[in-house]
PDB file of N, CA, C and O in Angstrom:
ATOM      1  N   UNK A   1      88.414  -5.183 141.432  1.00  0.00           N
ATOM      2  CA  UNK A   1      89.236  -4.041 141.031  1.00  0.00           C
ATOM      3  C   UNK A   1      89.000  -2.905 142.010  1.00  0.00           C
ATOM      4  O   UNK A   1      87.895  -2.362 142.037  1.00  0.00           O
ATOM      5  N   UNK A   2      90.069  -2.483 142.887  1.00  0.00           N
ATOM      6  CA  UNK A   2      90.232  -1.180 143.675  1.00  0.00           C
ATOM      7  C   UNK A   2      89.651  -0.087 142.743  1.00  0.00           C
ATOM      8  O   UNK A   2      89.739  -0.238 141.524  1.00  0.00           O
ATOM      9  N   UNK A   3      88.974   1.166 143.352  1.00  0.00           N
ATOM     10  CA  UNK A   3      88.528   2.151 142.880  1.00  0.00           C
ATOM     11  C   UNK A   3      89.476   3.433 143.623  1.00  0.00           C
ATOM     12  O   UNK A   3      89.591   3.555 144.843  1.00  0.00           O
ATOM     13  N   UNK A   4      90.095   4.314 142.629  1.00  0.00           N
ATOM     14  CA  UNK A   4      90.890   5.113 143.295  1.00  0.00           C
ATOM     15  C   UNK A   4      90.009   6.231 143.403  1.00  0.00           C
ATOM     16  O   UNK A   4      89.119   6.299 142.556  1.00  0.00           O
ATOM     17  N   UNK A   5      90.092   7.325 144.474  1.00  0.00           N
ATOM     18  CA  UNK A   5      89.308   7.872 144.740  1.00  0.00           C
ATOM     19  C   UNK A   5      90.116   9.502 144.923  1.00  0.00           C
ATOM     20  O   UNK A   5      91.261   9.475 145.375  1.00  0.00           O
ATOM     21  N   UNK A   6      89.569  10.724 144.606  1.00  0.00           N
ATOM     22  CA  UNK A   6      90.468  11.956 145.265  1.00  0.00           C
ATOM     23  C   UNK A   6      89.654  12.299 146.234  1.00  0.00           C
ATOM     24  O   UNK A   6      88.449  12.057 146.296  1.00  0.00           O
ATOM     25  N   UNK A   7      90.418  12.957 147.122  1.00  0.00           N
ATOM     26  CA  UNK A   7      89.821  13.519 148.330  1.00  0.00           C
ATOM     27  C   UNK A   7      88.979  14.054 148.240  1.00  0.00           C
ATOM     28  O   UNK A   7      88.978  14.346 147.045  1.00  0.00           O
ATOM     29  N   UNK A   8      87.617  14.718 148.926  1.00  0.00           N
ATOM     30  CA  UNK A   8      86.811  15.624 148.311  1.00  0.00           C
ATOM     31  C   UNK A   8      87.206  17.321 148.555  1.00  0.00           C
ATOM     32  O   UNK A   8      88.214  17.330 149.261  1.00  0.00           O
ATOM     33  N   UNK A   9      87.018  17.951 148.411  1.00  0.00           N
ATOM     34  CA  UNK A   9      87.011  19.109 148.391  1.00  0.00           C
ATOM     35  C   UNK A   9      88.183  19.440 148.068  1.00  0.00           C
ATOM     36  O   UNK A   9      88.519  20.459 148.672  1.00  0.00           O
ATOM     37  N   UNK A  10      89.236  18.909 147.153  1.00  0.00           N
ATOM     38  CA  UNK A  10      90.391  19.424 146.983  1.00  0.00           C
ATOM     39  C   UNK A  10      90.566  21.309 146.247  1.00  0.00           C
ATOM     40  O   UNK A  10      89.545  21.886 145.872  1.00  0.00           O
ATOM     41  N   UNK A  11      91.376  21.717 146.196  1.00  0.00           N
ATOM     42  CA  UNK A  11      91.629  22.826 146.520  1.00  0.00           C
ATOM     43  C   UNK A  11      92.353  23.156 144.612  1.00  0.00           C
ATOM     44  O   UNK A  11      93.375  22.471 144.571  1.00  0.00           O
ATOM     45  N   UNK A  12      92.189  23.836 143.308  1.00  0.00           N
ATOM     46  CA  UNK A  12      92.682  23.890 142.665  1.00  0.00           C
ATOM     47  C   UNK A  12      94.425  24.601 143.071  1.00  0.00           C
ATOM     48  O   UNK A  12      94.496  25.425 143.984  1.00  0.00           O
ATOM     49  N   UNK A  13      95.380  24.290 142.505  1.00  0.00           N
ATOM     50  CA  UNK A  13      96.552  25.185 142.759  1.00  0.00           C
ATOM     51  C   UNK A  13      96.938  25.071 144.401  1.00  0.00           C
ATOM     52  O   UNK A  13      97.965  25.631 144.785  1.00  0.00           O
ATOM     53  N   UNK A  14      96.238  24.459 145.197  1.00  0.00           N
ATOM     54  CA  UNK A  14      96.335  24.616 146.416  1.00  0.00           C
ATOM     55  C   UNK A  14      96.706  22.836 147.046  1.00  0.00           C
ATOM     56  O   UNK A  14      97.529  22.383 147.841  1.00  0.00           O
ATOM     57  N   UNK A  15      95.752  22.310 146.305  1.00  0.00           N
ATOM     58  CA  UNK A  15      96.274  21.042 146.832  1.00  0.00           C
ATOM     59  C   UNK A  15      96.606  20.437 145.191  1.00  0.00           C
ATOM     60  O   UNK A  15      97.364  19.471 145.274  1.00  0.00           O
ATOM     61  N   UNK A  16      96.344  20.666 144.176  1.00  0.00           N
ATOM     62  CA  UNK A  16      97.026  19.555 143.097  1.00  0.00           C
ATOM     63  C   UNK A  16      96.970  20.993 141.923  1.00  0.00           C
ATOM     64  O   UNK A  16      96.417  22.080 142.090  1.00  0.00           O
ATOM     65  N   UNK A  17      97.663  20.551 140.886  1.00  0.00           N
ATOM     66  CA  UNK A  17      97.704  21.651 139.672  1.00  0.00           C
ATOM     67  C   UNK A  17      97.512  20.564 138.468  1.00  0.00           C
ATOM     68  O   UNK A  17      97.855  19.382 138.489  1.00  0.00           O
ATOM     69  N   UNK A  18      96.865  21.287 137.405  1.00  0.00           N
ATOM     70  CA  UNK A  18      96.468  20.441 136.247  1.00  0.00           C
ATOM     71  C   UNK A  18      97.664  21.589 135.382  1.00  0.00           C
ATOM     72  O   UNK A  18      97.951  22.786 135.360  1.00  0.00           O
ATOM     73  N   UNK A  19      98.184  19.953 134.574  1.00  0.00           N
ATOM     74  CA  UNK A  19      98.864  20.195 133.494  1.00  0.00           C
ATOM     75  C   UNK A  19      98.549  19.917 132.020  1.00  0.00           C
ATOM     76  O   UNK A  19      97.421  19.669 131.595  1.00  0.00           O
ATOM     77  N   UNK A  20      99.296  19.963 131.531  1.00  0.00           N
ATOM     78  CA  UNK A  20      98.856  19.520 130.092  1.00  0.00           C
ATOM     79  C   UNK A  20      99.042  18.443 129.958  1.00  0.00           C
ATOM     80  O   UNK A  20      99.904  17.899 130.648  1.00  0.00           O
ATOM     81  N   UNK A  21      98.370  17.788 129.099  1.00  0.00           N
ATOM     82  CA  UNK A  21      98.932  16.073 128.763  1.00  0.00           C
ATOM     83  C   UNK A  21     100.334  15.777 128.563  1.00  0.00           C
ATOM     84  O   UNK A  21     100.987  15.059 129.321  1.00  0.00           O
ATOM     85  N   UNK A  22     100.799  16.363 127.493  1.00  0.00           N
ATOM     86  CA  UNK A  22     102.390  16.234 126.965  1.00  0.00           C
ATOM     87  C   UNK A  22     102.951  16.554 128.179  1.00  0.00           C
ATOM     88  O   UNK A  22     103.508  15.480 128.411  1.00  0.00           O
ATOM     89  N   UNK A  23     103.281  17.459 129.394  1.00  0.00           N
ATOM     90  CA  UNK A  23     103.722  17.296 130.589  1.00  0.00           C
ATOM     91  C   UNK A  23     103.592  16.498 131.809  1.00  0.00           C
ATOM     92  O   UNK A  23     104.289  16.348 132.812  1.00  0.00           O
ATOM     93  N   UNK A  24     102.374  15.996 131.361  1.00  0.00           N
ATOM     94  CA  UNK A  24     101.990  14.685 131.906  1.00  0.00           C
ATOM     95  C   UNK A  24     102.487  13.441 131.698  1.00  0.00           C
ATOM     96  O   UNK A  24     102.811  12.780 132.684  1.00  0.00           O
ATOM     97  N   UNK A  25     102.621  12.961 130.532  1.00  0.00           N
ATOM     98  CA  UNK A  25     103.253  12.061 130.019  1.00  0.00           C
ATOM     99  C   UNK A  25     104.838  11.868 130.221  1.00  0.00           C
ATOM    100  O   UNK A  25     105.454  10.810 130.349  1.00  0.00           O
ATOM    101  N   UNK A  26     105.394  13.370 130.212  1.00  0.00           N
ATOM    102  CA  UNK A  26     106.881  13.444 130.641  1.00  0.00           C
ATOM    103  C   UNK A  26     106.906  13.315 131.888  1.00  0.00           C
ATOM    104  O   UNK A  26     107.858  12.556 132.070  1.00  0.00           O
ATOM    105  N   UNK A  27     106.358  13.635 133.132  1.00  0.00           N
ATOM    106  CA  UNK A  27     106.480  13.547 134.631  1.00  0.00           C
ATOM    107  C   UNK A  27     106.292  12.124 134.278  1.00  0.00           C
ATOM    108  O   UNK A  27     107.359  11.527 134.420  1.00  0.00           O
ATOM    109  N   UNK A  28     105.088  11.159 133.765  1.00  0.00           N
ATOM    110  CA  UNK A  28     105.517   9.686 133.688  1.00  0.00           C
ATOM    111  C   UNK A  28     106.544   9.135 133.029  1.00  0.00           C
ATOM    112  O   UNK A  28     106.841   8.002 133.407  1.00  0.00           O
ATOM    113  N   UNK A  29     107.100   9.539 132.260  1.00  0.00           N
ATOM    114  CA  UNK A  29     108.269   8.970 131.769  1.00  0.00           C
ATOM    115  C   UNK A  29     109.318   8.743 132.580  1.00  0.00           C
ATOM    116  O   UNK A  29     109.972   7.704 132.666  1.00  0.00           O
ATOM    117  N   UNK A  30     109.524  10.226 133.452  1.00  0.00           N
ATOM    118  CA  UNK A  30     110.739  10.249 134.413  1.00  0.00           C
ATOM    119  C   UNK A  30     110.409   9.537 135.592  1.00  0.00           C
ATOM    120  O   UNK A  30     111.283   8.739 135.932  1.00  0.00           O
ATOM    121  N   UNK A  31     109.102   9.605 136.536  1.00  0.00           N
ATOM    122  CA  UNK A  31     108.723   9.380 137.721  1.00  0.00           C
ATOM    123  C   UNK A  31     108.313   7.995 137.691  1.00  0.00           C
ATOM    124  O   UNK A  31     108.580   7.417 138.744  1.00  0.00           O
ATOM    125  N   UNK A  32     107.652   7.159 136.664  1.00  0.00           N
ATOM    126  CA  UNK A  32     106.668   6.168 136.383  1.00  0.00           C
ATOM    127  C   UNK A  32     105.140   6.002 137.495  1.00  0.00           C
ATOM    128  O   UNK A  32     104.899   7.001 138.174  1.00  0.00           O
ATOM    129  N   UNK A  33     104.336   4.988 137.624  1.00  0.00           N
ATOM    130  CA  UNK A  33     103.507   5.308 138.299  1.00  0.00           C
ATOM    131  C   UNK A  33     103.776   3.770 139.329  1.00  0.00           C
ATOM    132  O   UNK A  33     104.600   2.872 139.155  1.00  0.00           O
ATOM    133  N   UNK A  34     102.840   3.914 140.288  1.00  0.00           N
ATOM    134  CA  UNK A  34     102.753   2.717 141.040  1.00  0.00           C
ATOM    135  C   UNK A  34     102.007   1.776 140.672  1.00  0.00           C
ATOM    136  O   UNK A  34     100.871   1.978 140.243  1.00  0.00           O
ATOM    137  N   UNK A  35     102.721   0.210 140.825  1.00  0.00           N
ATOM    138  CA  UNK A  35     101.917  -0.669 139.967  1.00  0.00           C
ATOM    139  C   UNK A  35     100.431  -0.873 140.269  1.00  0.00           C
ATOM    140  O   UNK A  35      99.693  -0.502 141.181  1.00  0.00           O
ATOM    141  N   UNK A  36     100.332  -1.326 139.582  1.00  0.00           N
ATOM    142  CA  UNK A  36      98.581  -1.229 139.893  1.00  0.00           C
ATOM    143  C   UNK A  36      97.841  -0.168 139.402  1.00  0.00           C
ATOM    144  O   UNK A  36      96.993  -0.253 138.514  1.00  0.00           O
ATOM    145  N   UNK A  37      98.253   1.068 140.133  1.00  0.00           N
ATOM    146  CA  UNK A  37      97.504   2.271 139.284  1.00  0.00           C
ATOM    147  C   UNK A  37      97.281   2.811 138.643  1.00  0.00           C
ATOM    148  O   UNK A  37      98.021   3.115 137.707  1.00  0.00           O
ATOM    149  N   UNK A  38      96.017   3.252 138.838  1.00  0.00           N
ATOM    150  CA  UNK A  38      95.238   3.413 137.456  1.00  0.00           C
ATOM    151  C   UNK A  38      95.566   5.587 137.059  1.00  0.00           C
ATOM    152  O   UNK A  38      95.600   6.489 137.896  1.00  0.00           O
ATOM    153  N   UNK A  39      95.678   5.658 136.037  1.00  0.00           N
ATOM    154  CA  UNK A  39      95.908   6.646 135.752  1.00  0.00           C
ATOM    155  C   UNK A  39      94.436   7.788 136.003  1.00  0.00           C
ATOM    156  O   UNK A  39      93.318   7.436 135.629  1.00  0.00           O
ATOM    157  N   UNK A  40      94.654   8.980 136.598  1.00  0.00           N
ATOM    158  CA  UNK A  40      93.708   9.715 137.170  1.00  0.00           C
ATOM    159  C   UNK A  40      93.625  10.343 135.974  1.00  0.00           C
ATOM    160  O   UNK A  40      94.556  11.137 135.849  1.00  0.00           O
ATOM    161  N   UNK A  41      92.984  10.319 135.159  1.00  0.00           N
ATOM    162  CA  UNK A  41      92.625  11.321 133.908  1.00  0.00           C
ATOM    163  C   UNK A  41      91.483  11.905 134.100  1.00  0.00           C
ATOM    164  O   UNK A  41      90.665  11.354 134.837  1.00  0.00           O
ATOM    165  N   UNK A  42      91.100  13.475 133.317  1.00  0.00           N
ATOM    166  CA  UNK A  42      89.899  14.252 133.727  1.00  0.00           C
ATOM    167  C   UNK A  42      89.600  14.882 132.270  1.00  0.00           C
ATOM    168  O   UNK A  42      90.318  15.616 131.591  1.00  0.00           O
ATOM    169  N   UNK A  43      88.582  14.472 132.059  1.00  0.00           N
ATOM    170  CA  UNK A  43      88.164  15.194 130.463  1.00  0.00           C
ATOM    171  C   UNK A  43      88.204  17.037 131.020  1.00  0.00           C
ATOM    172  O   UNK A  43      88.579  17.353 132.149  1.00  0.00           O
ATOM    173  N   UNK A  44      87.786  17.958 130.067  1.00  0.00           N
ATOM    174  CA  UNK A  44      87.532  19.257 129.789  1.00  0.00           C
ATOM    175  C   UNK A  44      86.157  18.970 129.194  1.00  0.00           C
ATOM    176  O   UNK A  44      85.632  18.297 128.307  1.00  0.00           O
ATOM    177  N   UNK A  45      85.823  19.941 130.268  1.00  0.00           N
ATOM    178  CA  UNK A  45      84.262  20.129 129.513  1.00  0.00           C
ATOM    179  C   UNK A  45      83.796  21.483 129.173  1.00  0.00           C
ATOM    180  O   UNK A  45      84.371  22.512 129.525  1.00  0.00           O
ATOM    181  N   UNK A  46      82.480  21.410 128.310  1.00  0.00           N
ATOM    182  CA  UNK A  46      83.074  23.115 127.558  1.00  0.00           C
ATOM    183  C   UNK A  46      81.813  23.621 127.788  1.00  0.00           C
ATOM    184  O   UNK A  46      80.856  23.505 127.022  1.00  0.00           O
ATOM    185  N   UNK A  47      81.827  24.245 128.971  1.00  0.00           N
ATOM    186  CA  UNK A  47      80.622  25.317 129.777  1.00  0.00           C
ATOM    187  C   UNK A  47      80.387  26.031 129.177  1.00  0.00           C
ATOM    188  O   UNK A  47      81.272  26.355 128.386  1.00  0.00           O
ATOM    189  N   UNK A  48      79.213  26.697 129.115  1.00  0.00           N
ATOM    190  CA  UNK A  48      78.960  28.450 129.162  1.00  0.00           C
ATOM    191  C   UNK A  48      79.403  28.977 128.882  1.00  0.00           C
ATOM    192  O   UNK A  48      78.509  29.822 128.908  1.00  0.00           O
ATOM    193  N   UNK A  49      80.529  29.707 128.342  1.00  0.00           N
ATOM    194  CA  UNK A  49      81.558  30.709 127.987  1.00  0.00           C
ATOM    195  C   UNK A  49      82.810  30.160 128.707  1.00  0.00           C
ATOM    196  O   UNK A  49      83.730  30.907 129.038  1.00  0.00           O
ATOM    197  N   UNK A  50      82.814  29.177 128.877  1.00  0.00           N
ATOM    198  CA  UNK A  50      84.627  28.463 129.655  1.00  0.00           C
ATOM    199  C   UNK A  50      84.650  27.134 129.455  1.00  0.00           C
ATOM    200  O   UNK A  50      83.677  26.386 129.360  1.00  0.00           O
ATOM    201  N   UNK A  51      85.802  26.863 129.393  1.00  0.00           N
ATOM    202  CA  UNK A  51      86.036  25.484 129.502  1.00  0.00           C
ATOM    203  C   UNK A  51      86.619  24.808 130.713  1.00  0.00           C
ATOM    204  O   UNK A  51      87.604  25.272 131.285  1.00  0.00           O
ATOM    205  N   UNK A  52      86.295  24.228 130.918  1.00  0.00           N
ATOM    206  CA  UNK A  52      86.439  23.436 132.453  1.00  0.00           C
ATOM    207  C   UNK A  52      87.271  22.076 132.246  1.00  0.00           C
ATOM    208  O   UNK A  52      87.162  21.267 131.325  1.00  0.00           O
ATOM    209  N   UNK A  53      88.239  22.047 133.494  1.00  0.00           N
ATOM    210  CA  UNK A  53      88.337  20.548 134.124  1.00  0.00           C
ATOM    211  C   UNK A  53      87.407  19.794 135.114  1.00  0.00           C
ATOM    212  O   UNK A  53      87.089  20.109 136.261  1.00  0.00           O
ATOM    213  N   UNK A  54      87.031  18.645 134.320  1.00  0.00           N
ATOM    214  CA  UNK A  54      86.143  17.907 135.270  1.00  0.00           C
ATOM    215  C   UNK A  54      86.726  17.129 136.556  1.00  0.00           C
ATOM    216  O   UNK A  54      86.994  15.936 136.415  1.00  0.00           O
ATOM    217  N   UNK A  55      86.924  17.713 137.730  1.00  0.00           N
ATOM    218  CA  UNK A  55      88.154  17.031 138.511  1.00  0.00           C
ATOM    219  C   UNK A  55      86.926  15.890 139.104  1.00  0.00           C
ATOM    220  O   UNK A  55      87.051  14.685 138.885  1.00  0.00           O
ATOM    221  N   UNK A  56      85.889  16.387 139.780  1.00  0.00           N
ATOM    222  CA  UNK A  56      84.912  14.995 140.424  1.00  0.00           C
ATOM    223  C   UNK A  56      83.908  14.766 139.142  1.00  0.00           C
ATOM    224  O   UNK A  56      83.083  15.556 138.685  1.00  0.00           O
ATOM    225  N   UNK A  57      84.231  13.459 138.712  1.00  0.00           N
ATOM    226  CA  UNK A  57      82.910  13.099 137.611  1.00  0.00           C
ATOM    227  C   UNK A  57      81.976  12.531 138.357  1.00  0.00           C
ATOM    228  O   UNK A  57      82.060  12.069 139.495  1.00  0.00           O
ATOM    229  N   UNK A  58      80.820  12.621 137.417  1.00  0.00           N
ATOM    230  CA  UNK A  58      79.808  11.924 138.282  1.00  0.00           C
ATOM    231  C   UNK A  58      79.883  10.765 138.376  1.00  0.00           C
ATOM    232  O   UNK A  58      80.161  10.025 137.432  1.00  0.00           O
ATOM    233  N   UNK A  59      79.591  10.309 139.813  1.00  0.00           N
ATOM    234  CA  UNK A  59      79.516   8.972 140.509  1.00  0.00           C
ATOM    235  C   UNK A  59      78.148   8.127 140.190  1.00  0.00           C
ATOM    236  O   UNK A  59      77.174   8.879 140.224  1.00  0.00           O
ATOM    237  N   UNK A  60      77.822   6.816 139.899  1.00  0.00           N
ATOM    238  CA  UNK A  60      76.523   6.401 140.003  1.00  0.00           C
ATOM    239  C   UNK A  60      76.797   4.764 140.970  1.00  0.00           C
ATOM    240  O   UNK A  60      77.859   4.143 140.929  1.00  0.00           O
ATOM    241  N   UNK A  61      75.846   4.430 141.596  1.00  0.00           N
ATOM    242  CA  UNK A  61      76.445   3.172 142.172  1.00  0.00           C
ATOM    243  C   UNK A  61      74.988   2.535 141.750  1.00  0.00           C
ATOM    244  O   UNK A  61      73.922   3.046 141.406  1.00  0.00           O
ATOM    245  N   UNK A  62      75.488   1.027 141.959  1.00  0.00           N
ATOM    246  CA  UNK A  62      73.868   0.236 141.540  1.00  0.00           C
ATOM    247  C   UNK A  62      74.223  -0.973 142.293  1.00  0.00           C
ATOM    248  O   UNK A  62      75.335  -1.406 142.595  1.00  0.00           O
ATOM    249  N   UNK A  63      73.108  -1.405 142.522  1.00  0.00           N
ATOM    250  CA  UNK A  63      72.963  -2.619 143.180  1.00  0.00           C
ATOM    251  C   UNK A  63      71.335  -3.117 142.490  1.00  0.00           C
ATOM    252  O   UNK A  63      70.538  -2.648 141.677  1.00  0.00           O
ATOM    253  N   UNK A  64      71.420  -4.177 143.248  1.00  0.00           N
ATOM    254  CA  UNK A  64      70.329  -5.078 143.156  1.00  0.00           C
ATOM    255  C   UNK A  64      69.179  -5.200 144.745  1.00  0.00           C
ATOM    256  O   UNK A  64      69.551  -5.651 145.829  1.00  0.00           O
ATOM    257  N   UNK A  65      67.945  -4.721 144.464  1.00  0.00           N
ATOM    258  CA  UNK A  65      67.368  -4.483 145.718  1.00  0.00           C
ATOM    259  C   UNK A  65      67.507  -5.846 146.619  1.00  0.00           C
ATOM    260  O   UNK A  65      67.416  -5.895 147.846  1.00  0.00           O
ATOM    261  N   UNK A  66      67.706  -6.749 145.883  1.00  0.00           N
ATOM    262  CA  UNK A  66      67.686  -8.352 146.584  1.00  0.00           C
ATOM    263  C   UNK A  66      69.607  -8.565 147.464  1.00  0.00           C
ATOM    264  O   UNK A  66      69.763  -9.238 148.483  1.00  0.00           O
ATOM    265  N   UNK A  67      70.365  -8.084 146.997  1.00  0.00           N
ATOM    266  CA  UNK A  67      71.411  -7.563 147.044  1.00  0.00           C
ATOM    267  C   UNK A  67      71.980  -6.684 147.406  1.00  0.00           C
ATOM    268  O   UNK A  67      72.994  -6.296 146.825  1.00  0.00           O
ATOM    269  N   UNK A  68      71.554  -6.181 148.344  1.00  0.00           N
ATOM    270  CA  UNK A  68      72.339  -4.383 148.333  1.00  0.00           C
ATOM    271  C   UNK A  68      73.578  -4.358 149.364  1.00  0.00           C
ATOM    272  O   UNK A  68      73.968  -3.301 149.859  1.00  0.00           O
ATOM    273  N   UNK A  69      74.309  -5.909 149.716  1.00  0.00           N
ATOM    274  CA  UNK A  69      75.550  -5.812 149.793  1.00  0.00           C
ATOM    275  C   UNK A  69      76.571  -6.018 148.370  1.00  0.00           C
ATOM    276  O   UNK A  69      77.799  -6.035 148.462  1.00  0.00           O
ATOM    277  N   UNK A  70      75.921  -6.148 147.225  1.00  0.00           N
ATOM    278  CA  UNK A  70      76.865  -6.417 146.110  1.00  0.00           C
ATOM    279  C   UNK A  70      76.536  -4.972 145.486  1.00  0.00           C
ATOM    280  O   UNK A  70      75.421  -4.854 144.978  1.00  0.00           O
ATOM    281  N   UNK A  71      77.149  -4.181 145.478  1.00  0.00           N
ATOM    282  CA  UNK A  71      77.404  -2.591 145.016  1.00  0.00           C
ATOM    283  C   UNK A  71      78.662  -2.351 144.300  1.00  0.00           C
ATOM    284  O   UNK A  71      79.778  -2.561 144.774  1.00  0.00           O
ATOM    285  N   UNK A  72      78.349  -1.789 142.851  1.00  0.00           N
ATOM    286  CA  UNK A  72      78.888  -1.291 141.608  1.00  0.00           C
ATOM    287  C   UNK A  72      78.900  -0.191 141.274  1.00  0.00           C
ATOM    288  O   UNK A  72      77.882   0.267 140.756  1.00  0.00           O
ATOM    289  N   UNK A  73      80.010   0.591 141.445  1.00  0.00           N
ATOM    290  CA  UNK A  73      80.124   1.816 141.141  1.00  0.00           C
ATOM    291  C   UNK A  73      80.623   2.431 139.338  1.00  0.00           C
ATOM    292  O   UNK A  73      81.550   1.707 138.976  1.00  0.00           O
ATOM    293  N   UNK A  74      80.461   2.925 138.813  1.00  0.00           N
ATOM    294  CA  UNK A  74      81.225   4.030 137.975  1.00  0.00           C
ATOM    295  C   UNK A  74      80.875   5.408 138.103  1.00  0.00           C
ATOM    296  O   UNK A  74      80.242   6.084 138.914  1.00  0.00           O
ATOM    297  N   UNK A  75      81.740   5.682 136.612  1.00  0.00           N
ATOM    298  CA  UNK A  75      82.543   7.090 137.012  1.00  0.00           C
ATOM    299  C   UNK A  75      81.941   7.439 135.970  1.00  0.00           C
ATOM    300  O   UNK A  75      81.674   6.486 135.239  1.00  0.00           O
ATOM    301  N   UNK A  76      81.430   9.001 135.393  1.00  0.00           N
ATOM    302  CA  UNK A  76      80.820   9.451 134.100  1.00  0.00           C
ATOM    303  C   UNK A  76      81.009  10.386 134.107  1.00  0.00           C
ATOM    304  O   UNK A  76      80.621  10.874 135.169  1.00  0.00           O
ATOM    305  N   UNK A  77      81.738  11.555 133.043  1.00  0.00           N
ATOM    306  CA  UNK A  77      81.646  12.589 132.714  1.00  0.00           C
ATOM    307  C   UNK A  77      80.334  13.294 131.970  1.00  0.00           C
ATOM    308  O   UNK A  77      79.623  12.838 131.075  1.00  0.00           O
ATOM    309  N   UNK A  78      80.273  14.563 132.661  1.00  0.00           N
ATOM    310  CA  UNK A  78      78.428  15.019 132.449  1.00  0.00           C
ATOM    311  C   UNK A  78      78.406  15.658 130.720  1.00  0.00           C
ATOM    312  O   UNK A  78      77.498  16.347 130.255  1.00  0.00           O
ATOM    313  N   UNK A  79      79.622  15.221 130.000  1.00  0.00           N
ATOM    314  CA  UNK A  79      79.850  15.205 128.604  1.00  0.00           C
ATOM    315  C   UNK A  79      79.339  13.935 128.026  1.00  0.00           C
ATOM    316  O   UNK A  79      78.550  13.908 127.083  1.00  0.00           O
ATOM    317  N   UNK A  80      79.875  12.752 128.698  1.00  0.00           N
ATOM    318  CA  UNK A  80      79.439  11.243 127.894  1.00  0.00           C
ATOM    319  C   UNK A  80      78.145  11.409 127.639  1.00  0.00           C
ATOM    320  O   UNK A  80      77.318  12.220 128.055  1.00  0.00           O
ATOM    321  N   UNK A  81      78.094  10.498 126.873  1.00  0.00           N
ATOM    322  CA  UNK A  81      76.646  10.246 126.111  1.00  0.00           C
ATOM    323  C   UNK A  81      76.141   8.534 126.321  1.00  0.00           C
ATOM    324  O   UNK A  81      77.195   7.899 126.357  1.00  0.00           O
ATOM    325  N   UNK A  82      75.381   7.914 126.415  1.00  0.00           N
ATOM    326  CA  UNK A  82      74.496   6.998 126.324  1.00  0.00           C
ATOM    327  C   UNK A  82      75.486   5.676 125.702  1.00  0.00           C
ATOM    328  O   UNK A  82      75.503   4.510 126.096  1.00  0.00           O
ATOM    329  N   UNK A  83      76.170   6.223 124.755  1.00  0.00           N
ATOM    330  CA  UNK A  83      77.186   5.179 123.881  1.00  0.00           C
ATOM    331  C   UNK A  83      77.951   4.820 124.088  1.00  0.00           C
ATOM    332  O   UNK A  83      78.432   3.789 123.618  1.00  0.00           O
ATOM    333  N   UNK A  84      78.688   5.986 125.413  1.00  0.00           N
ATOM    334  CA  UNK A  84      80.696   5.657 126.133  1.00  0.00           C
ATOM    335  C   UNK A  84      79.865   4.520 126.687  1.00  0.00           C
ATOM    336  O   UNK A  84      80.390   3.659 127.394  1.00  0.00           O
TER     337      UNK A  84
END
């Protein structure tokens, strides 16, 4: 399975804009997506006195020291818990 990736340092309002879901869902209705892909979704996470979009979640990769050409990545929001 391909891992889709965003650029790094993207730019809020400058290079992409976050919408709401329900406007989200309508740009897919009209536009659809490309097969294969996987939908870029980003939880809200609820800081300090703000609430945030999590645009880069945390990355973890693992391998096997006997192995360290077979490498496994995921993706984790610094909200999940132990159970997702």
């Amino acid at each position: 399975l391909d891992s889709y990736h965003l650029k790094e340092r993207l730019v809020e309002n400058e290079d992409f804009m976050l919408v709401p879901a329900e406007a989200w869902h309508k740009l897919l209705l009209w536009y659809g997506m490309t097969d294969g892909q996987p939908a870029l979704e980003r939880k809200v996470v609820d800081l300090p006195s703000t609430l945030k979009v999590e645009v880069y979640p945390v990355e973890i990769f693992l391998c096997l020291h006997s192995n360290m050409e077979n490498v496994i990545s995921a993706q984790f929001s610094r909200t999940d818990s132990i159970c997702e």
